[in-house]
N, C-alpha and C positions, 0 to 999 in steps of 0.2 A: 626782660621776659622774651625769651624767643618766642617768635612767628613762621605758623607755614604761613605760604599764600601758594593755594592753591590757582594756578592762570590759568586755565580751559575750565573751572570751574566759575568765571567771572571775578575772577580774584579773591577767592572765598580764604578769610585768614581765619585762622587757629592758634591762639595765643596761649602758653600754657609753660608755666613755671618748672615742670618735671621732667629733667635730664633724662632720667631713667626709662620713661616709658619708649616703647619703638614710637617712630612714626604712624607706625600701622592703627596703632590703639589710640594713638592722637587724636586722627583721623576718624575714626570710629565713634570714639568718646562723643566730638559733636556731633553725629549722626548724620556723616558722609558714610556711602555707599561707597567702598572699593573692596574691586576684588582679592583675592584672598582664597586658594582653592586648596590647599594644603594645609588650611588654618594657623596661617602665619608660623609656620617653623622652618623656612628658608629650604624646602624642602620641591619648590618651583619658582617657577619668575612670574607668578600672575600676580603678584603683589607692586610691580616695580614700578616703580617713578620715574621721570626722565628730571634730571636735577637744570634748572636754570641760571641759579645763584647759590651760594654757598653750599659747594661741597666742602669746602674747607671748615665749616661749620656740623661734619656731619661725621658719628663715630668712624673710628679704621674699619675700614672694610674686611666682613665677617668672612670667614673659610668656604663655606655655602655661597659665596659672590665672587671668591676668586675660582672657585671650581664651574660656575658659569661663565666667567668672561674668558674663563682656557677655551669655555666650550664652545664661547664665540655667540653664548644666550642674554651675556648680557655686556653691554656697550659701555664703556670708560663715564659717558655722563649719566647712568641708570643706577639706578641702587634699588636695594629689596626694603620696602617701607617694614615691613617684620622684623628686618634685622637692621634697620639703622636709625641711632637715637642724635637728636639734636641738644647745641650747647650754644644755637647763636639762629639768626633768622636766615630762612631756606626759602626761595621760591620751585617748584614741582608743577610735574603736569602729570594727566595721565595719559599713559601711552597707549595710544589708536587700539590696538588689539585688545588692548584690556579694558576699553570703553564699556560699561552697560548702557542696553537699548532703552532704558524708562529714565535715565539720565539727560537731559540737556548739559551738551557743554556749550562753550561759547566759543571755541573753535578749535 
């Protein structure tokens, strides 16, 4: 069964048998708070995770992520949690700027 583990969230894990779902909806499902300002259709980078382990674990990289990393929006370890589905355990952060203010993270 893959696992996120979220790490600036106190290593908050999210265990979940469904290949299919994005990360985004993972995420969500247990009632994590991340942002999402386009409503998850790869359509900004406010969704993005910064990946710590297993990218190798994570779908090919969506059309919408290569037209950000040309544009220099999103970084070789980042990916958009809307558009990318897991098949194995992944550790994530969220990235500073996309922090919310009524969240504690742990660093």
């Amino acid at each position: 069964m893959p696992t996120i583990t979220i790490t600036n969230l106190y290593n908050r894990e999210i265990f979940s048998e469904d290949t299919e779902k994005s990360v985004l909806q993972l995420i969500h499902e247990n009632e994590i708070d991340w942002m999402h300002a386009c409503g998850g259709k790869g359509r900004c980078t406010s969704c993005k995770m910064i990946v710590e382990e297993g990218m190798e674990q994570m779908s090919e990289i969506s059309s919408p992520e290569k037209r950000y990393r040309n544009q220099g929006r999103l970084r070789t370890n980042e990916r958009l949690c809307c558009q990318t589905t897991i098949k194995g355990d992944i550790k994530i952060r969220v990235a500073k700027v996309n922090k919310f203010p009524h969240i504690d993270y742990s660093n």
